[in-house]
C-alpha positions in Angstrom: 90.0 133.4 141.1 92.6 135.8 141.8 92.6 139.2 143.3 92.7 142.2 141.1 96.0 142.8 139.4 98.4 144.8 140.9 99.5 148.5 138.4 102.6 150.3 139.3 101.3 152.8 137.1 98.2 153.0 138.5 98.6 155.8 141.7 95.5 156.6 143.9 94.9 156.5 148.0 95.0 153.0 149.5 92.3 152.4 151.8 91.6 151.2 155.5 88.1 149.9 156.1 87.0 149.3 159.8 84.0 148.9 161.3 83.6 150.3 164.6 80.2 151.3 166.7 77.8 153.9 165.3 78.2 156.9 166.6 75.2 160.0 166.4 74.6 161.8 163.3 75.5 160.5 159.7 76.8 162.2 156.6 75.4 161.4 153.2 78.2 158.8 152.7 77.0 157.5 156.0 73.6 157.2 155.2 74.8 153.7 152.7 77.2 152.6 155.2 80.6 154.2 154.7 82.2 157.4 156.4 85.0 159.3 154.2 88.0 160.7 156.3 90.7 162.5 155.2 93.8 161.2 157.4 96.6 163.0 156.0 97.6 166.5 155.9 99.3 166.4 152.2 100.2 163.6 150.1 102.6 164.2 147.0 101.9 161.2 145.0 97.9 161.0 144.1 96.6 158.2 146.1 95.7 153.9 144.8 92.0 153.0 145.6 92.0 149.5 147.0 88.7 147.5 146.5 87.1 146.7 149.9 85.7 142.9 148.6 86.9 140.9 145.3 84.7 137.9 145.3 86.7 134.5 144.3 84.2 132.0 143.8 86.1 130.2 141.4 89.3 128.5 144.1 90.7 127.3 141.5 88.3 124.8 140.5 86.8 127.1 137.8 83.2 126.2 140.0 80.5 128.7 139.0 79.5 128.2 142.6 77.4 130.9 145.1 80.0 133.1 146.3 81.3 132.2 149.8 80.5 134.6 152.7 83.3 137.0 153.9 81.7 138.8 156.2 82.1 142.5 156.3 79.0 143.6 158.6 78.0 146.7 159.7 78.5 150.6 158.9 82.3 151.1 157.6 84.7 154.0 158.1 87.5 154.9 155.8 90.4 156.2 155.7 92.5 158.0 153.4 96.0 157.4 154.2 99.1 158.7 151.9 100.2 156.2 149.6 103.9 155.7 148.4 105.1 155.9 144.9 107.6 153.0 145.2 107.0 150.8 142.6 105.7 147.1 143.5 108.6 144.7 143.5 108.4 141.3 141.5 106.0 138.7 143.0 108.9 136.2 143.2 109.6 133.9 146.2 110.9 136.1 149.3 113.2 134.0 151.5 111.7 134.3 155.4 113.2 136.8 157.4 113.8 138.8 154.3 112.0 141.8 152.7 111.2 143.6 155.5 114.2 145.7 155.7 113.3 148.6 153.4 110.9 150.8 155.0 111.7 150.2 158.6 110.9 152.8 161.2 108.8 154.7 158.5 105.4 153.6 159.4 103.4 154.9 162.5 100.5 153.6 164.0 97.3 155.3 162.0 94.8 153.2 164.4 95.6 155.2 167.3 92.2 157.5 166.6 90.1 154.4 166.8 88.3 152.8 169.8 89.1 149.7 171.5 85.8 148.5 170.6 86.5 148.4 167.2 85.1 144.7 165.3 86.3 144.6 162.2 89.7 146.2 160.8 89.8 146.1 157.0 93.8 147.0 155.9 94.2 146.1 152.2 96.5 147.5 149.6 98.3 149.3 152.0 101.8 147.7 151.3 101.8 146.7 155.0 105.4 144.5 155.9 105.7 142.2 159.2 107.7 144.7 160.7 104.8 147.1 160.1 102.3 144.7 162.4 103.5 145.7 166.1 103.2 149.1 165.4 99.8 149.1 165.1 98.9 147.8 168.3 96.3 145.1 167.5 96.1 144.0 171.1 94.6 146.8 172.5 91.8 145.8 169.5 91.7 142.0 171.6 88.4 142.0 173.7 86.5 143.4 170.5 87.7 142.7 167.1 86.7 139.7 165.5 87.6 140.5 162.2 91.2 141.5 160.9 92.0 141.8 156.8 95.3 142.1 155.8 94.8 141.8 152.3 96.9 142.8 149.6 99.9 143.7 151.7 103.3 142.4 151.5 103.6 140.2 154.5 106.4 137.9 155.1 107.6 135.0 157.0 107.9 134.9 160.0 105.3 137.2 161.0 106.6 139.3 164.5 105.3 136.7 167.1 103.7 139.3 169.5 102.1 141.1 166.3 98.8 139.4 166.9 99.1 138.2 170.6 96.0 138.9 172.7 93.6 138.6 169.4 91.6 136.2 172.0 87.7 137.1 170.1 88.8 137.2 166.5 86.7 134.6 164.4 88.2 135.7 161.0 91.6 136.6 159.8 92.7 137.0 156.2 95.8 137.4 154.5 95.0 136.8 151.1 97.7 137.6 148.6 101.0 138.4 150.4 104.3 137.1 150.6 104.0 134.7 153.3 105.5 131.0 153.5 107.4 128.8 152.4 106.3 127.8 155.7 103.6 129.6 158.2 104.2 128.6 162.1 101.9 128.2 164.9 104.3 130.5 166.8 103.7 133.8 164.1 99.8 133.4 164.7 99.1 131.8 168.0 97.5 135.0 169.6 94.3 134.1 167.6 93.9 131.1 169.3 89.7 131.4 168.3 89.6 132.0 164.8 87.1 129.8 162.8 88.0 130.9 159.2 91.7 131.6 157.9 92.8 132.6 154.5 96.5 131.8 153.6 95.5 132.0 149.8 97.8 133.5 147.1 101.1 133.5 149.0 104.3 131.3 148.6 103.3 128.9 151.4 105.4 125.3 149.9 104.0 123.3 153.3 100.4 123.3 154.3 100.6 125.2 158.1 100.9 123.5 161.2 98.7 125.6 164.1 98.1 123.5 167.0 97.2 127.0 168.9 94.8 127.9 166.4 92.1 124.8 167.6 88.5 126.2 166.1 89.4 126.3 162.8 86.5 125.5 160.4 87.2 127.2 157.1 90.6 127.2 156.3 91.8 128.1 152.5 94.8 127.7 150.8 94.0 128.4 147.4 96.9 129.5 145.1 99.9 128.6 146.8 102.9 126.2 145.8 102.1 123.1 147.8 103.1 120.1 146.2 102.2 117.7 148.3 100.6 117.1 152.0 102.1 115.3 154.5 101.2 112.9 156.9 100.0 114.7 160.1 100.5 118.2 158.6 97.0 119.1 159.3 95.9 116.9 162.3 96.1 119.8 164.0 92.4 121.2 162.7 90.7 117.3 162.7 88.2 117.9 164.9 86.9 121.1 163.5 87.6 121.6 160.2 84.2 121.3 157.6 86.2 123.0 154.6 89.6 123.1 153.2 90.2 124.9 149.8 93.7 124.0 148.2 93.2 124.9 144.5 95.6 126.0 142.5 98.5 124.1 144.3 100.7 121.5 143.0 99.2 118.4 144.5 99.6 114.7 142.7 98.1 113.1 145.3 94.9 113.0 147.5 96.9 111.8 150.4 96.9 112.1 153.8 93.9 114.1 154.3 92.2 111.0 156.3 91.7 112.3 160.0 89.0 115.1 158.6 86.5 113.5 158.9 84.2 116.0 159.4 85.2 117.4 155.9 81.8 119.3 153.9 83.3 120.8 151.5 86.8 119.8 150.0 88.4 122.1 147.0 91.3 120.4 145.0 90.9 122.0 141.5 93.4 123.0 138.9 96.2 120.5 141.1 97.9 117.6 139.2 96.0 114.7 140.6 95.5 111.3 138.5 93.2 109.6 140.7 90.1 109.8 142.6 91.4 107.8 146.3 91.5 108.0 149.6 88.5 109.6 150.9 86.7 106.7 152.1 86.3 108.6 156.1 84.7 111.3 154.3 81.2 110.6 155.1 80.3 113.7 156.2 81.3 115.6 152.8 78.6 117.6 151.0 80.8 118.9 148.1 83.8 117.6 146.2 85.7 119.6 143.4 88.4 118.0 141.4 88.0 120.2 138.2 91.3 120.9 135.7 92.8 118.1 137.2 94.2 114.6 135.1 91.5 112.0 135.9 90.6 109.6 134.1 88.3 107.0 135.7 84.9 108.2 138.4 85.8 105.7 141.5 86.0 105.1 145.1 83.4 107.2 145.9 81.2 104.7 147.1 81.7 105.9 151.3 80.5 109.6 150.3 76.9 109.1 150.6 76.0 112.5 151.8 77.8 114.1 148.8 75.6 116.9 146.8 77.9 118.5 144.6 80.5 117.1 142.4 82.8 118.6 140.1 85.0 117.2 137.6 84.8 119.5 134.8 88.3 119.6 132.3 89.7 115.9 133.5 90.1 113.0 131.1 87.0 111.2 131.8 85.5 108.6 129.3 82.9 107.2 131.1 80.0 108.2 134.0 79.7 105.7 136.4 80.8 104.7 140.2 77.5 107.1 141.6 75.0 103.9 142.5 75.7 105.3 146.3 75.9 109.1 145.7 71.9 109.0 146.0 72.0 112.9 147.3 73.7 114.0 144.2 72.3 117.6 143.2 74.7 118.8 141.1 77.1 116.6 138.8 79.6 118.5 136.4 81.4 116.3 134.0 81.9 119.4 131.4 85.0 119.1 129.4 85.9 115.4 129.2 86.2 113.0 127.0 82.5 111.1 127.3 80.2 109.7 124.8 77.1 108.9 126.2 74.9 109.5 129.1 75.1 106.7 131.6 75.1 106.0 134.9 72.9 108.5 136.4 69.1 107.4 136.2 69.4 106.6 139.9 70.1 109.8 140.8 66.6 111.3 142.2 68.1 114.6 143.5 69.6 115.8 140.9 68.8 119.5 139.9 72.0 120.4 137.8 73.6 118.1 134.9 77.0 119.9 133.4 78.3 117.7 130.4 79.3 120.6 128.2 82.4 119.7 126.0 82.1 115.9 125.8 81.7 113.4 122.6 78.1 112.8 123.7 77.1 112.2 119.8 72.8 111.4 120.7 70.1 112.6 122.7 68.5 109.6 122.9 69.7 108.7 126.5 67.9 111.7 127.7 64.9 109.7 127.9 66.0 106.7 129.9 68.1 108.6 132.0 67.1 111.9 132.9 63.5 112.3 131.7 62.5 110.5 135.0 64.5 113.1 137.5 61.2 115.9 138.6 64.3 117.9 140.2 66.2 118.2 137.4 66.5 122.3 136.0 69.5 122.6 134.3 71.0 120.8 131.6 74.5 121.7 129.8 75.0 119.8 126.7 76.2 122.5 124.2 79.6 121.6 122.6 79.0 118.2 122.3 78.2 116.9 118.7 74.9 116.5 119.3 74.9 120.1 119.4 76.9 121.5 117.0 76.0 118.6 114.3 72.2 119.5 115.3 72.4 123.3 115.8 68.7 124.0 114.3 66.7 121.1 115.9 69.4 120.2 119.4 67.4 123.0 121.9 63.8 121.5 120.4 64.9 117.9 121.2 66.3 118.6 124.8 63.0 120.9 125.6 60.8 118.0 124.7 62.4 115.4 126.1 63.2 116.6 129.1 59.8 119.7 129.9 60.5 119.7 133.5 64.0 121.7 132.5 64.1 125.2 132.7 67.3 126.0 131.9 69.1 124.5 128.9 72.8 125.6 128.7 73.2 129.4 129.3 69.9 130.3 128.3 66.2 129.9 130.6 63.3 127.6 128.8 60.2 130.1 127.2 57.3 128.9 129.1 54.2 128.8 126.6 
């Protein structure tokens, strides 16, 4: 799931995208949503186009889930604005308070033509630093704008304190690949005191943030950083409104810690280092689980999710199905990529629409009928890689179709209705 990858070769103009009120007559851009304005005089380098939205379903977890809303409602405006030809530096660690230096006292503020009104301010790929933030005047934005993107900028720690202060209606902020961290303090962002969904992904962030000002959080994502491990209280802070919490992509060992959020739906550990499925026994509440391109072994201690509904554990070391007798909501189990031989464990499972066991040493078919012939909701089934497959190629799809004709989609490809 990462963002596009950055080409200092590649030279076009970098783009700002903000919606703001409608206002009278349309051009012919207009008419699909978007306004083209030329905001520089000259420009000697030819311009980088930056990409308003790059979906990243995958977190980490390699999931290939319904992409995740970021909202960008409304008619958009953009602006062409010069773009340098200084080369991008190395994506290496940037120590905080450094990295800011070059460039200072070049950049102007190229939001002073827009209203105070304006909702949602899209600034990505513009090679924005911290020192860059104040110029721009986002308070004045403060009554209106509940949207700000920062994406794809080179942001570091600490960001200027009053950069952001006054930010009192913003719901969403994103700073998705910059340079932030190791550590990101309540301090740096405490002018957003409302916003429900933050993105911290694809920065150096080593410690998972601390933002007692921040007290609405519900989404928060991590994905891609380098945190190791979490530690106890680290994120208290968001307990009482937190329902999703993406760390993919980190170093993580341990599911630790992570006990006060309760009110936990969706939790997103893949592609971590973690052995064991334990301590989530408060997490009641949790709809979805994904622990894929991790090193599990065993499926337990998930007898206290009840109200679970998706469940990924794709590319572990699994040798066996079994601890779901009280994961009765189950709709989608993936177990692709593991290291089982039969199909077991899951005849209870009366919600279940989606069955991923791609990958696995599942030698028969014969299972199918004691365990999944039963399930009227089940209308997917992955079973391709396994030796029943490739030691059946001619006859495998036939077997599946008839033992299980309430499928309609067997591995990749959709069941011909007769």
């Amino acid at each position: 799931m990462s963002g596009p990858p950055r080409n200092p070769n590649l030279k076009s103009p970098a783009v700002v995208a903000l919606s703001v009120p409608d206002s009278g007559s349309a051009s012919a851009s207009e008419s699909q949503g978007t306004r083209v304005v030329n905001a520089s005089s000259s420009s000697s380098a030819a311009p980088v186009v930056a990409n308003g939205n790059d979906n990243e379903n995958d977190t980490g977890n390699g999931v290939a889930a319904q992409p995740k809303p970021r909202a960008r409602l409304g008619p958009t405006e953009v602006v062409i604005l010069p773009s340098s030809d200084t080369e991008d530096e190395a994506d290496a660690d940037v120590p905080e308070g450094q990295g800011d230096e070059e460039g200072q006292g070049k950049e102007e503020d190229f939001l002073k033509d827009y209203p105070d009104e304006t909702e949602d301010l899209q600034l990505q790929h513009l090679r924005l630093k911290s020192s860059s933030l104040p110029l721009l005047r986002f308070p004045r934005f403060g009554a209106h704008l509940k949207r700000l993107c920062l994406r794809q900028n080179e942001l570091t720690s600490p960001l200027p304190p009053d950069a952001l202060e006054g930010l009192g209606q913003l719901e969403e902020l994103d700073c998705y690949d910059n340079r932030l961290g190791p550590r990101v303090r309540d301090e740096e962002l405490r002018g957003c005191g409302n916003v429900t969904s933050l993105d911290l992904s694809f920065n150096n962030i080593r410690h998972p943030p601390n933002l007692p000002s921040l007290g609405r959080v519900a989404v928060l994502y991590l994905v891609q950083n380098k945190i190791a491990r979490i530690e106890q209280g680290e994120l208290d802070w968001c307990a009482e409104t937190i329902t999703s919490l993406e760390l993919g992509g980190n170093r993580i060992r341990v599911i630790e810690n992570l006990e006060k959020l309760t009110l936990l739906e969706e939790l997103w550990l893949g592609k971590n280092k973690i052995r064991a499925l334990e301590n989530l026994s408060t997490f009641s509440s949790l709809k979805i689980l994904s622990l894929q391109s991790n090193r599990i072994t065993k499926l337990e201690n998930l007898e206290d999710l009840v109200n679970l509904e998706e469940l990924y554990l794709s590319h572990n070391g699994l040798k066996k199905i079994e601890g779901l007798d009280k994961n009765a909501k189950l709709r989608t189990l993936d177990v692709g990529n593991n290291e089982i031989e039969v199909i077991e464990g899951i005849a209870h499972l009366s919600e279940l629409e989606e069955f991923w066991a791609s990958g696995n040493k599942i030698a028969s078919l014969r299972a199918l009928d004691t365990q999944l012939a039963h399930l009227q909701n089940l209308e997917t089934v992955y079973l391709e890689g396994n030796p029943c497959q490739t030691n059946d190629m001619a006859g495998y799809r036939r077997k599946v179709m008839l033992a299980l004709p309430q499928v309609k989609q067997i591995d990749a490809t959709y069941v011909k209705l007769s």
